[in-house]
C-alpha positions in Angstrom: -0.8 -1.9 13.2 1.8 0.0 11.4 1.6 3.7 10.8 0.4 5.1 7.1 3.1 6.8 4.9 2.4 10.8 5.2 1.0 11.9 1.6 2.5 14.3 1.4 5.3 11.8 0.3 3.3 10.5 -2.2 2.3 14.0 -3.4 5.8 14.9 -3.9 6.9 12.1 -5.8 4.1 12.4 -8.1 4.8 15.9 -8.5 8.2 15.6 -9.2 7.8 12.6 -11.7 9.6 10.3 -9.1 8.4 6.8 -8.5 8.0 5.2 -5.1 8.2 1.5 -5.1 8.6 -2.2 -3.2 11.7 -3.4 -4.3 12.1 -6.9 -2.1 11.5 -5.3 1.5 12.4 -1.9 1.0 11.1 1.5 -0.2 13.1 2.5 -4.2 12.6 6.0 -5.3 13.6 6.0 -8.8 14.2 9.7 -10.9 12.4 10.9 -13.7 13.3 8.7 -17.1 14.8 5.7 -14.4 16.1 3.4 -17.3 18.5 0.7 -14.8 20.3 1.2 -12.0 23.8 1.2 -14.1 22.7 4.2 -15.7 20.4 5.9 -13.3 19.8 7.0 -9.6 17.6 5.7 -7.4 17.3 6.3 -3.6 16.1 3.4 -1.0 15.0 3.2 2.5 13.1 1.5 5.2 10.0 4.4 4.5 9.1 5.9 1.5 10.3 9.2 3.2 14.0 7.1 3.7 13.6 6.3 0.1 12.7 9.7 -1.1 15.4 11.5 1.0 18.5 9.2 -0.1 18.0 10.0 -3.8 17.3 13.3 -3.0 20.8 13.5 -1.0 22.1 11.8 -4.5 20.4 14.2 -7.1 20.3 17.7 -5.5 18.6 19.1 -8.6 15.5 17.5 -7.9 15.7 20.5 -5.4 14.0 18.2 -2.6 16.1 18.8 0.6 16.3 22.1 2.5 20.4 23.7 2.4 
């Protein structure tokens, strides 16, 4: 039995207008107004958190990760 996402994860996307996706057989967390990824960030991981923290690491104005 695998172990639930935290929601606090889920809380914080929602908060921050970030979605939290399955994209094939990982975790995509796409910014706010996500039109492709051309032309917008997204972050991806094993986790939701993993997902969450690479495209925080790639937009630091979403103000996510601790200096």
């Amino acid at each position: 039995m695998s172990n639930p996402q935290p929601i606090y994860v889920d809380l914080l996307a929602e908060a921050l207008g970030i979605e939290l996706l399955m994209d094939g057989n990982a975790w995509c967390a796409r910014e706010p107004n996500f039109q492709n990824l051309q032309e917008s960030c997204a972050g991806f991981g094993d986790t939701k958190e993993d997902a969450l923290r690479d495209l925080a690491e790639q937009v630091p104005e979403l103000g996510i990760l601790h200096q």
